[in-house]
Gaussian input, Z-matrix of N, CA and C with variables (Angstrom, degrees):
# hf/3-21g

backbone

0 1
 N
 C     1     B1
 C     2     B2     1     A1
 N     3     B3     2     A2     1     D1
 C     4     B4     3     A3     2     D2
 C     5     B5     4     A4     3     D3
 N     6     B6     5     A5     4     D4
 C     7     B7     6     A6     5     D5
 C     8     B8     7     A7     6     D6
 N     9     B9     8     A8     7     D7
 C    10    B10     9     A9     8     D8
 C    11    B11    10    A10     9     D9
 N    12    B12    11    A11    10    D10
 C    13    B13    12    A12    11    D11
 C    14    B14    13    A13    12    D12
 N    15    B15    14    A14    13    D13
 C    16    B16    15    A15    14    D14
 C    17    B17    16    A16    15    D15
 N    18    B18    17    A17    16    D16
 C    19    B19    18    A18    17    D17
 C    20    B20    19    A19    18    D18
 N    21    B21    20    A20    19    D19
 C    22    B22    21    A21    20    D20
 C    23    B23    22    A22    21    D21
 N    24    B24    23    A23    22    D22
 C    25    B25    24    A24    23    D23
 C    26    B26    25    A25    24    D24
 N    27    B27    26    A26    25    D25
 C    28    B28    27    A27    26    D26
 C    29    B29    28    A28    27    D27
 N    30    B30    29    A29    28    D28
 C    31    B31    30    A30    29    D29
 C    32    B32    31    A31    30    D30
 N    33    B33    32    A32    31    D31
 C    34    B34    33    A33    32    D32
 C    35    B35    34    A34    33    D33
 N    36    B36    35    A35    34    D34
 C    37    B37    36    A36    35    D35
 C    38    B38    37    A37    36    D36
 N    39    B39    38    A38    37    D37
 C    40    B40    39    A39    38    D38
 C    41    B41    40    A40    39    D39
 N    42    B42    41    A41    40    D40
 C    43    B43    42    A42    41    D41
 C    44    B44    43    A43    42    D42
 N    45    B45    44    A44    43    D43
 C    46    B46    45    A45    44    D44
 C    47    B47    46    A46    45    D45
 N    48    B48    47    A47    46    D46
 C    49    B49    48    A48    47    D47
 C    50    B50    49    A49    48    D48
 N    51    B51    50    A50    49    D49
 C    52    B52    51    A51    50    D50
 C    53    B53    52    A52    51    D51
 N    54    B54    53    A53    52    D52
 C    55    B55    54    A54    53    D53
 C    56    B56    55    A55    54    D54
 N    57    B57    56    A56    55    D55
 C    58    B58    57    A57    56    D56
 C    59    B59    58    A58    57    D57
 N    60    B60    59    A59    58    D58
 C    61    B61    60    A60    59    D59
 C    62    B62    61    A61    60    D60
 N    63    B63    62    A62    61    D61
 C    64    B64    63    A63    62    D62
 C    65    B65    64    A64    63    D63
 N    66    B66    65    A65    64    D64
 C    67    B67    66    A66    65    D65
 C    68    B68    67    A67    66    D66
 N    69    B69    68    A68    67    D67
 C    70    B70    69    A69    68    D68
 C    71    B71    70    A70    69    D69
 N    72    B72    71    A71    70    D70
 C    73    B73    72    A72    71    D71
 C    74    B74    73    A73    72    D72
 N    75    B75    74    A74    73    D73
 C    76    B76    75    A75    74    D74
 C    77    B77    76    A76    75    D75
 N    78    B78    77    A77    76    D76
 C    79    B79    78    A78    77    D77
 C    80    B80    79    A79    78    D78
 N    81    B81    80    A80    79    D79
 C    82    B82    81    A81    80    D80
 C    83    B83    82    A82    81    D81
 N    84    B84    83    A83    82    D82
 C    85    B85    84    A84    83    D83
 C    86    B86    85    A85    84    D84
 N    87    B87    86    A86    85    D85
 C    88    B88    87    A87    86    D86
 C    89    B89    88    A88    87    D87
 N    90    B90    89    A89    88    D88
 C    91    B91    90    A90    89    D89
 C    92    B92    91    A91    90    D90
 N    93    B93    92    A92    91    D91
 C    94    B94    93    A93    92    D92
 C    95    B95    94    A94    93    D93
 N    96    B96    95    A95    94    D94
 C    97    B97    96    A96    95    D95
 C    98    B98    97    A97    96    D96
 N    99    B99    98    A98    97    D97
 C   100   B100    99    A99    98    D98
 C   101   B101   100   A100    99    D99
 N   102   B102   101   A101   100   D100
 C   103   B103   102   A102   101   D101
 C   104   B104   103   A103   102   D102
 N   105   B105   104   A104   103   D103
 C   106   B106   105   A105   104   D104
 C   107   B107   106   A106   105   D105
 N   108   B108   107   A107   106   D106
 C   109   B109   108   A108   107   D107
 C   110   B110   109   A109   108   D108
 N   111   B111   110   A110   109   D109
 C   112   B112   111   A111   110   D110
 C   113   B113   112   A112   111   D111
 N   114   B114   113   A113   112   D112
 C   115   B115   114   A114   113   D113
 C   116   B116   115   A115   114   D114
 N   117   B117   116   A116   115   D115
 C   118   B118   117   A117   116   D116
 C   119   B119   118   A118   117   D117
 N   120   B120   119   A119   118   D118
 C   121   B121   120   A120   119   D119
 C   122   B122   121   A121   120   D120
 N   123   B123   122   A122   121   D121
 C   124   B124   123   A123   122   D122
 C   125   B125   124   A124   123   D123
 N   126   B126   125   A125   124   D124
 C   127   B127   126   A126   125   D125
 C   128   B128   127   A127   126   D126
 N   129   B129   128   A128   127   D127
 C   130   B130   129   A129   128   D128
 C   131   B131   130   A130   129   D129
 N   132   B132   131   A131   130   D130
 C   133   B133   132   A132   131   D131
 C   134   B134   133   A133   132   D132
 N   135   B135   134   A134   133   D133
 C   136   B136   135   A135   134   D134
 C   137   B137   136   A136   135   D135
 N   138   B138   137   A137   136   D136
 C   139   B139   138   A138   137   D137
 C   140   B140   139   A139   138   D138
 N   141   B141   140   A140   139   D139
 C   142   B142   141   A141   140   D140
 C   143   B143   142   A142   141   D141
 N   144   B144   143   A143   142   D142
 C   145   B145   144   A144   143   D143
 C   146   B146   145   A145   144   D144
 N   147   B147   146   A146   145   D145
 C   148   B148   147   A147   146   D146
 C   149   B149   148   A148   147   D147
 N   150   B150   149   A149   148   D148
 C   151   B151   150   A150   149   D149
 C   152   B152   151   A151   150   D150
 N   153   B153   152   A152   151   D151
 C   154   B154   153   A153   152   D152
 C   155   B155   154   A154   153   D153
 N   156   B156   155   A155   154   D154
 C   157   B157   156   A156   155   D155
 C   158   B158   157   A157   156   D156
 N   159   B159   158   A158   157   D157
 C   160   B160   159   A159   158   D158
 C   161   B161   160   A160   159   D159
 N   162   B162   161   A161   160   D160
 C   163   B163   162   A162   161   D161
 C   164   B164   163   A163   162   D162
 N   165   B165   164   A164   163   D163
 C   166   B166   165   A165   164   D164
 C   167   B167   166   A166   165   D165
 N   168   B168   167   A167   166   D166
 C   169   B169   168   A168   167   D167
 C   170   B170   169   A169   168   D168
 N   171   B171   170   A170   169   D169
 C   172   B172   171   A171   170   D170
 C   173   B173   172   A172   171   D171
 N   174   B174   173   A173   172   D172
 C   175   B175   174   A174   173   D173
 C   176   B176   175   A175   174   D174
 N   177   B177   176   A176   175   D175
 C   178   B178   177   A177   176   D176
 C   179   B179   178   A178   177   D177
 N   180   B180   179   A179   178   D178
 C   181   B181   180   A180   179   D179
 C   182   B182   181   A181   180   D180
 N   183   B183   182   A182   181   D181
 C   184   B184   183   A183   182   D182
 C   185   B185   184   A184   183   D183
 N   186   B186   185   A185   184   D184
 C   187   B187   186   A186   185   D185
 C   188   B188   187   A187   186   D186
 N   189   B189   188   A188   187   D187
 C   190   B190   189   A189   188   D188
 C   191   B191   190   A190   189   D189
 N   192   B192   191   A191   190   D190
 C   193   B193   192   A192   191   D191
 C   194   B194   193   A193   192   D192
 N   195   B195   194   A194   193   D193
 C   196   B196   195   A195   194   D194
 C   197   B197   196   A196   195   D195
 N   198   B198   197   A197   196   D196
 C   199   B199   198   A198   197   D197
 C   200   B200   199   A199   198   D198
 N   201   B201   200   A200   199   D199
 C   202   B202   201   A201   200   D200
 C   203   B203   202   A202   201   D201
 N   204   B204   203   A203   202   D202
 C   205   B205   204   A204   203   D203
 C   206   B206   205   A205   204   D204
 N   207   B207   206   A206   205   D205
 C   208   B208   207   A207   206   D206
 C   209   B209   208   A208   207   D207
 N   210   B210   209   A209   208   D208
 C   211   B211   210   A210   209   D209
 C   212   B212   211   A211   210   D210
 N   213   B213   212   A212   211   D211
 C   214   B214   213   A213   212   D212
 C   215   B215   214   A214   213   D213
 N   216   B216   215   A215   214   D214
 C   217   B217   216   A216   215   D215
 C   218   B218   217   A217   216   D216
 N   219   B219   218   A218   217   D217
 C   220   B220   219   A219   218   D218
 C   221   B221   220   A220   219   D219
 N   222   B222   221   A221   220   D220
 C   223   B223   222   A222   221   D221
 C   224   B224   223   A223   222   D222
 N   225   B225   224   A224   223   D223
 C   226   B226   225   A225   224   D224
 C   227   B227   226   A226   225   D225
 N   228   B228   227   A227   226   D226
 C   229   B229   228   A228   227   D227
 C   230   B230   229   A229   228   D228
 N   231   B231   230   A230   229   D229
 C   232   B232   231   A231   230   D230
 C   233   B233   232   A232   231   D231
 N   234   B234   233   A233   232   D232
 C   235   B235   234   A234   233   D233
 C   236   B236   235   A235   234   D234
 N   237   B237   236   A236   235   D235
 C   238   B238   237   A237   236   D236
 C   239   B239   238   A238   237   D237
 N   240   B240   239   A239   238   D238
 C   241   B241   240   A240   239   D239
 C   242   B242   241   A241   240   D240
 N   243   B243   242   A242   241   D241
 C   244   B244   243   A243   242   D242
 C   245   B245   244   A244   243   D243
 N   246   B246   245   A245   244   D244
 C   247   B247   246   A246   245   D245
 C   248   B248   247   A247   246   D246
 N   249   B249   248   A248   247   D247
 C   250   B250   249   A249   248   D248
 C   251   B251   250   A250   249   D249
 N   252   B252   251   A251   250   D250
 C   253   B253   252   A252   251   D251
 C   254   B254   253   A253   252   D252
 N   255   B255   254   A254   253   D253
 C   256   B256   255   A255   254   D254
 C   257   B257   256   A256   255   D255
 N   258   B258   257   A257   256   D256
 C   259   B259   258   A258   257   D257
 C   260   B260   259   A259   258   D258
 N   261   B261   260   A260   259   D259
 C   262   B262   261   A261   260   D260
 C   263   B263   262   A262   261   D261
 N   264   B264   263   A263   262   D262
 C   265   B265   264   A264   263   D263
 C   266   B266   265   A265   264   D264
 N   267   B267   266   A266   265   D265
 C   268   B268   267   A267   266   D266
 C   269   B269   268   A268   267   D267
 N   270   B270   269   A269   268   D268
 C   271   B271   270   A270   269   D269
 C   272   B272   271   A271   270   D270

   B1=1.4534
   B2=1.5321
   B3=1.5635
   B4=1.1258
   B5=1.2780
   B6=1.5000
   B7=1.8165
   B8=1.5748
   B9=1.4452
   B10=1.3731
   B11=1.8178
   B12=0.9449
   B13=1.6732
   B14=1.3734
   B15=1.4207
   B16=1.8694
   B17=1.2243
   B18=1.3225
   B19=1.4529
   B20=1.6594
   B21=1.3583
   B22=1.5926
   B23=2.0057
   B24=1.9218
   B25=1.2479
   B26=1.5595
   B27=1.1118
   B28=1.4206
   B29=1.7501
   B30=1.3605
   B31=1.6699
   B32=1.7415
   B33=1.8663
   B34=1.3863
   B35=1.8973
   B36=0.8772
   B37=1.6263
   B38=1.4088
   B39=1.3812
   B40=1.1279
   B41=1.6141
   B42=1.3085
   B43=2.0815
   B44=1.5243
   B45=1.6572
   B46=1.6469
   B47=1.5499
   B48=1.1826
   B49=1.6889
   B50=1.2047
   B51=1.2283
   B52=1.5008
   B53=1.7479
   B54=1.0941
   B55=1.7512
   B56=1.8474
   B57=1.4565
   B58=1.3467
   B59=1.3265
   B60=1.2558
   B61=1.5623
   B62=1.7779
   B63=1.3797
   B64=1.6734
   B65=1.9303
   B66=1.5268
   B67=1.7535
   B68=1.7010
   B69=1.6618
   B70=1.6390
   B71=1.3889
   B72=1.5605
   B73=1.3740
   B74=1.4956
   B75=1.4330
   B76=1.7737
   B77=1.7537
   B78=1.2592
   B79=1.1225
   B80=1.9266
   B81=1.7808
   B82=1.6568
   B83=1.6369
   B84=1.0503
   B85=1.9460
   B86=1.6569
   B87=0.9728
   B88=1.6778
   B89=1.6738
   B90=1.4865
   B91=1.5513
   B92=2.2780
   B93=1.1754
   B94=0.9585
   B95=2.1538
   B96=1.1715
   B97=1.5122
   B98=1.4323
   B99=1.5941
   B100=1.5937
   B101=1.8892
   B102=1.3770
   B103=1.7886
   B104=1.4818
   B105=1.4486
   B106=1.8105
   B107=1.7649
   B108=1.0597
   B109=1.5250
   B110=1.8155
   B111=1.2717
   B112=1.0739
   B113=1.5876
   B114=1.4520
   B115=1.1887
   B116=1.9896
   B117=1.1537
   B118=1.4257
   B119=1.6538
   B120=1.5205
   B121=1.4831
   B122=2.2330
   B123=1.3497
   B124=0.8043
   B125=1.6841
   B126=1.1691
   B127=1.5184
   B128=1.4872
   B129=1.4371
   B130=1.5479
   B131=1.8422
   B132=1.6876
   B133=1.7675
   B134=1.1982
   B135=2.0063
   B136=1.7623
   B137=1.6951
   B138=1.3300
   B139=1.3697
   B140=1.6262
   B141=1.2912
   B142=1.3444
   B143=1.6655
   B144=1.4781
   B145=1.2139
   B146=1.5277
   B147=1.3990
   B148=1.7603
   B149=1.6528
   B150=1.2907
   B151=0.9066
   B152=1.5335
   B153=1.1815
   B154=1.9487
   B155=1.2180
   B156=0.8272
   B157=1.6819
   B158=1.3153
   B159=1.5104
   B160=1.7931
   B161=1.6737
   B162=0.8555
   B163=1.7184
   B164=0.8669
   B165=1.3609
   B166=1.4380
   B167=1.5236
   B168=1.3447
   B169=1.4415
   B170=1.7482
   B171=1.3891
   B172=1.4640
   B173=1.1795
   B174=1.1710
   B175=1.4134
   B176=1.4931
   B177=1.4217
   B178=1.7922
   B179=1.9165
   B180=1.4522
   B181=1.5796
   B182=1.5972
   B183=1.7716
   B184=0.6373
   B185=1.9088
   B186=1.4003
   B187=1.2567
   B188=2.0469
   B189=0.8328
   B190=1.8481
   B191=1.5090
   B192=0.9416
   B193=1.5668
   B194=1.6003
   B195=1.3891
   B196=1.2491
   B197=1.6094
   B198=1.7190
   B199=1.3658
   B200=1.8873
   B201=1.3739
   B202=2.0732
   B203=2.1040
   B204=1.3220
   B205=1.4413
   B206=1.1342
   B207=1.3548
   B208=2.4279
   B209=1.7668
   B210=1.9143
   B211=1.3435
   B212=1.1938
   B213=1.8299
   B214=1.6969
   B215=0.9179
   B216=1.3256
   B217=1.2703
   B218=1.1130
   B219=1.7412
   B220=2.0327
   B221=1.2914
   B222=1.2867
   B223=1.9875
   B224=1.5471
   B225=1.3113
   B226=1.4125
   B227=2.4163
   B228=0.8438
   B229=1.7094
   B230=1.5738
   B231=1.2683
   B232=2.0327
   B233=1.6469
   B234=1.2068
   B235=1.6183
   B236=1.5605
   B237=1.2769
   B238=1.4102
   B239=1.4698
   B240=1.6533
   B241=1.5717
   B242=1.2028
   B243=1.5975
   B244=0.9141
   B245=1.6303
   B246=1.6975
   B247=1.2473
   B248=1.7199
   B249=1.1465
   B250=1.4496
   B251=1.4813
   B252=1.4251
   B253=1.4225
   B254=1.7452
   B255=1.5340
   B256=1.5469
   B257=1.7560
   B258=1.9195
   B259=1.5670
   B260=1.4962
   B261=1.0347
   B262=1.5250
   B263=1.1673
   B264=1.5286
   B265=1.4419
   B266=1.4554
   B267=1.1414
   B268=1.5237
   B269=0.9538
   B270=1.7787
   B271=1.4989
   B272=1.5476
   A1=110.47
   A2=131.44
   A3=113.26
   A4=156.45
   A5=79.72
   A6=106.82
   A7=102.00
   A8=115.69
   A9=102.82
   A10=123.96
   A11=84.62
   A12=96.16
   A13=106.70
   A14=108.62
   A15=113.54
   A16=128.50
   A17=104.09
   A18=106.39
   A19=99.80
   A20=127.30
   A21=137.72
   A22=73.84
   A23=115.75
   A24=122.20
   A25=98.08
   A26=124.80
   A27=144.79
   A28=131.55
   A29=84.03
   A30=121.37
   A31=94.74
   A32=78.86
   A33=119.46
   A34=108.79
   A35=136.64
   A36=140.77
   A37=128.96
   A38=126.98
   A39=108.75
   A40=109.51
   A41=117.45
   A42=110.11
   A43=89.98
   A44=76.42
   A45=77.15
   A46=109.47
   A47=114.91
   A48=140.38
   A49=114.63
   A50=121.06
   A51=125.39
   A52=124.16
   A53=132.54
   A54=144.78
   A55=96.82
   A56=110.74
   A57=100.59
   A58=104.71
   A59=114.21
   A60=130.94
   A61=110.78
   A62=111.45
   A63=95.22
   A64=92.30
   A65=87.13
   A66=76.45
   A67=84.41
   A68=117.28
   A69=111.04
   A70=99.71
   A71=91.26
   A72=112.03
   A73=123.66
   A74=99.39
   A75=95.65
   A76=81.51
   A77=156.15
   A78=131.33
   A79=124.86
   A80=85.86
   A81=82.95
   A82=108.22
   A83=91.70
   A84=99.87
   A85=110.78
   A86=93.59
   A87=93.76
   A88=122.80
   A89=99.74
   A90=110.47
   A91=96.27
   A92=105.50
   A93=109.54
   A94=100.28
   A95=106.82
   A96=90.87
   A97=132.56
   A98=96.63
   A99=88.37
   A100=132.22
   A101=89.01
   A102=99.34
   A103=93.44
   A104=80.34
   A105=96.16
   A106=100.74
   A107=103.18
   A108=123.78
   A109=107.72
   A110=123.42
   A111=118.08
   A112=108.86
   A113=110.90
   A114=106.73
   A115=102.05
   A116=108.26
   A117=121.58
   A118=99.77
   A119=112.76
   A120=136.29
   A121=108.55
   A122=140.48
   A123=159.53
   A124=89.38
   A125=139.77
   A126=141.65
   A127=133.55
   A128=88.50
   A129=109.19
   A130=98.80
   A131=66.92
   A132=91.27
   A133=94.91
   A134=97.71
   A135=92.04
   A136=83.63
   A137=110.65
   A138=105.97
   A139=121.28
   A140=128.55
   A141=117.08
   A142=104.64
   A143=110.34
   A144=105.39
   A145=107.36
   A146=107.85
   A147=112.05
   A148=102.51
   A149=129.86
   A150=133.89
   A151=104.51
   A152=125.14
   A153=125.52
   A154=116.66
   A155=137.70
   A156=149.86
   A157=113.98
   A158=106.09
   A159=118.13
   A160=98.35
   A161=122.48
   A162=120.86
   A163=151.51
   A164=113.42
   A165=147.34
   A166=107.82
   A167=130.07
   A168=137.20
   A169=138.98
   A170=93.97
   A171=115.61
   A172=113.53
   A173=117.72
   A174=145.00
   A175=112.72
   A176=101.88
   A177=82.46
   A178=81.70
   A179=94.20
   A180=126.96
   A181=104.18
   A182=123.47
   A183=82.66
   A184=120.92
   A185=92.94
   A186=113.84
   A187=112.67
   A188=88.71
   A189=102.15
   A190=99.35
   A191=111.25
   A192=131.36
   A193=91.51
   A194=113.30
   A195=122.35
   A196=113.67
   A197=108.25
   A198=106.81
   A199=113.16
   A200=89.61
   A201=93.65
   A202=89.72
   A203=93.24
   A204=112.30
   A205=130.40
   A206=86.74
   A207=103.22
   A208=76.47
   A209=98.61
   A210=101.15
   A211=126.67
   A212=96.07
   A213=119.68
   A214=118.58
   A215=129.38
   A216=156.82
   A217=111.95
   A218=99.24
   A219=122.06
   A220=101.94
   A221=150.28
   A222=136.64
   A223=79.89
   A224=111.07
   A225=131.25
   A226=94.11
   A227=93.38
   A228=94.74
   A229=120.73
   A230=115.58
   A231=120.89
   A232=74.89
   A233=119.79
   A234=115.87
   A235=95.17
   A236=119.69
   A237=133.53
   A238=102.39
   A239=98.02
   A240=106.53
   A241=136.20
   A242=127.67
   A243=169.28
   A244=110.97
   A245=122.90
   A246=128.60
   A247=83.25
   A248=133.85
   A249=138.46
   A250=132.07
   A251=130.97
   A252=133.98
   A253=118.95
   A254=107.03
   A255=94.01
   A256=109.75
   A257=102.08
   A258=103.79
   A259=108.61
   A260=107.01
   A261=147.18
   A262=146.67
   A263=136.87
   A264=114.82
   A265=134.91
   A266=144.37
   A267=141.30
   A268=92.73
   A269=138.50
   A270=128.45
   A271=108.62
   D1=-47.68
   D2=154.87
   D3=-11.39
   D4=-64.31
   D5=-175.90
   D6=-61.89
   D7=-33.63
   D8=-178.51
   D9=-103.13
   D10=4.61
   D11=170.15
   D12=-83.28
   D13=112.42
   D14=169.61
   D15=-59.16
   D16=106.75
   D17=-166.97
   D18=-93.00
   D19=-42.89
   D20=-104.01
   D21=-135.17
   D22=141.18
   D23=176.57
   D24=-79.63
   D25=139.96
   D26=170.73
   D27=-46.28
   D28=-24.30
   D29=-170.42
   D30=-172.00
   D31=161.67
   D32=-168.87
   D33=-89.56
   D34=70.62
   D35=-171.41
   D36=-164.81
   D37=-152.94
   D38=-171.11
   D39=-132.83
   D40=-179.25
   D41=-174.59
   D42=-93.50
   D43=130.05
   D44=163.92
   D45=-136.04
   D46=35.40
   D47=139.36
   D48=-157.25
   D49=127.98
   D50=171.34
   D51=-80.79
   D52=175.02
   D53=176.70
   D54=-67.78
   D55=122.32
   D56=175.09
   D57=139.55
   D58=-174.26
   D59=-173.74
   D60=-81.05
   D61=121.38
   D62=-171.92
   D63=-141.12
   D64=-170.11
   D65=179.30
   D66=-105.49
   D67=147.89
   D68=164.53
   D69=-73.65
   D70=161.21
   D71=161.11
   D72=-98.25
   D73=22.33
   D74=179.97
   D75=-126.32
   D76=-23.53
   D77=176.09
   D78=-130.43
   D79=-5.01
   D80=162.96
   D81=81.04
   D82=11.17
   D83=176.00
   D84=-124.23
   D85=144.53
   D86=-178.02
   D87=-93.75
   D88=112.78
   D89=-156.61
   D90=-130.77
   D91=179.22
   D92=-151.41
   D93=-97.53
   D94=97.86
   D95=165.21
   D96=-89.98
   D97=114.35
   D98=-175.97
   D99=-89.89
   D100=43.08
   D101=-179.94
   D102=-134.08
   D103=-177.36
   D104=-177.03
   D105=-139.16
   D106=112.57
   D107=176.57
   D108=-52.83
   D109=144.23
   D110=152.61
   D111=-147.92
   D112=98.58
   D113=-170.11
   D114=-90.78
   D115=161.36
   D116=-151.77
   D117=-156.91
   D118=142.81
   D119=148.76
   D120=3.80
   D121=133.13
   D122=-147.84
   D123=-90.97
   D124=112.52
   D125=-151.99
   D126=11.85
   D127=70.39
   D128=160.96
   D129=-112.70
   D130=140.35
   D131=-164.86
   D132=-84.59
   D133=154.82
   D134=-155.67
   D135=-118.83
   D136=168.88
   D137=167.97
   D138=-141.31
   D139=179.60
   D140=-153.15
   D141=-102.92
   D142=129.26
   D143=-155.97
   D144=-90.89
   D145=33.22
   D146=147.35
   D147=171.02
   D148=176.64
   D149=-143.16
   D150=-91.12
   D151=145.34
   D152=-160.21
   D153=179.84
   D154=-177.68
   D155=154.48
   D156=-106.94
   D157=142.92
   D158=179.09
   D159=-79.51
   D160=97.95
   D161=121.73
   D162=1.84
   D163=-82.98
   D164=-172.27
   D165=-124.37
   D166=122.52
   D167=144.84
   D168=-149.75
   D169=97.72
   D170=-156.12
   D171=-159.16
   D172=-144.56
   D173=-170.90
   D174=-117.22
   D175=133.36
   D176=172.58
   D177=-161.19
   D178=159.67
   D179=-162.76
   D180=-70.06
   D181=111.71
   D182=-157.11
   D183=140.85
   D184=-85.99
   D185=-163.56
   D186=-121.87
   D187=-24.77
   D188=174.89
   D189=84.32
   D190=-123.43
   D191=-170.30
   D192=-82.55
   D193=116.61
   D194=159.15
   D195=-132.78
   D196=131.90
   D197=150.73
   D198=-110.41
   D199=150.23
   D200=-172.26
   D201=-124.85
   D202=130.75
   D203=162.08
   D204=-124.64
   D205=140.50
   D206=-164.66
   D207=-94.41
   D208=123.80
   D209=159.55
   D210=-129.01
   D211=37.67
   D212=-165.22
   D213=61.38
   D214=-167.90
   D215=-119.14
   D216=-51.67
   D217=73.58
   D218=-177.73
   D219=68.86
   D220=18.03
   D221=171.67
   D222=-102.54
   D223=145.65
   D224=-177.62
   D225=-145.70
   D226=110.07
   D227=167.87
   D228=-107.37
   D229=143.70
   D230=-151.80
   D231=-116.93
   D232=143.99
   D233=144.01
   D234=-130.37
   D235=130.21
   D236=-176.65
   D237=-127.31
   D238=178.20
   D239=-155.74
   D240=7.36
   D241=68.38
   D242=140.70
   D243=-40.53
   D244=126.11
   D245=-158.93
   D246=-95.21
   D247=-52.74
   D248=-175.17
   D249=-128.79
   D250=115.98
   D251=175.11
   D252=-56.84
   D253=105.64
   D254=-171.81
   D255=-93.59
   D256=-24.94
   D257=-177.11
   D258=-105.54
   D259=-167.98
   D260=165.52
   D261=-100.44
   D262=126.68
   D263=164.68
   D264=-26.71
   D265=95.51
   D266=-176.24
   D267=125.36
   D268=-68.41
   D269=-174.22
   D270=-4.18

């Protein structure tokens, strides 16, 4: 259970939205984001902040290039807008 609980930041940068109530930037109303942004350097490779399987790797509405990892026991991790897809489903 450890091993898959994300401990460790994904990338090297800083939040540039935090967990919590914010205004969006797609409608200008203040609604609840439940991630935490860490935007970072123009292709720096990101990595998975604990051990899981990819899910998701594609495109999604929204978000651009996203991969999502199941790292059990209920932690689910999003990495969005992403300059390049390096895995796969199953990876």
């Amino acid at each position: 259970m450890l091993s898959s609980t994300p401990t460790i930041w994904p990338v090297k940068g800083w939040i540039s939205s935090g967990f919590g109530y914010r205004i969006s930037p797609f409608t200008g109303r203040r609604v609840f984001h439940e991630g935490l942004d860490i935007a970072t350097k123009y292709n720096t490779p990101v990595k998975a902040a604990a051990k899981g399987i990819v899910v998701f790797s594609g495109r999604k509405a929204g978000y651009g290039k996203t991969v999502i990892v199941d790292h059990g026991y209920g932690y689910i991790t999003k990495y969005v807008h992403n300059n390049k897809l390096l895995v796969k489903a199953g990876d």
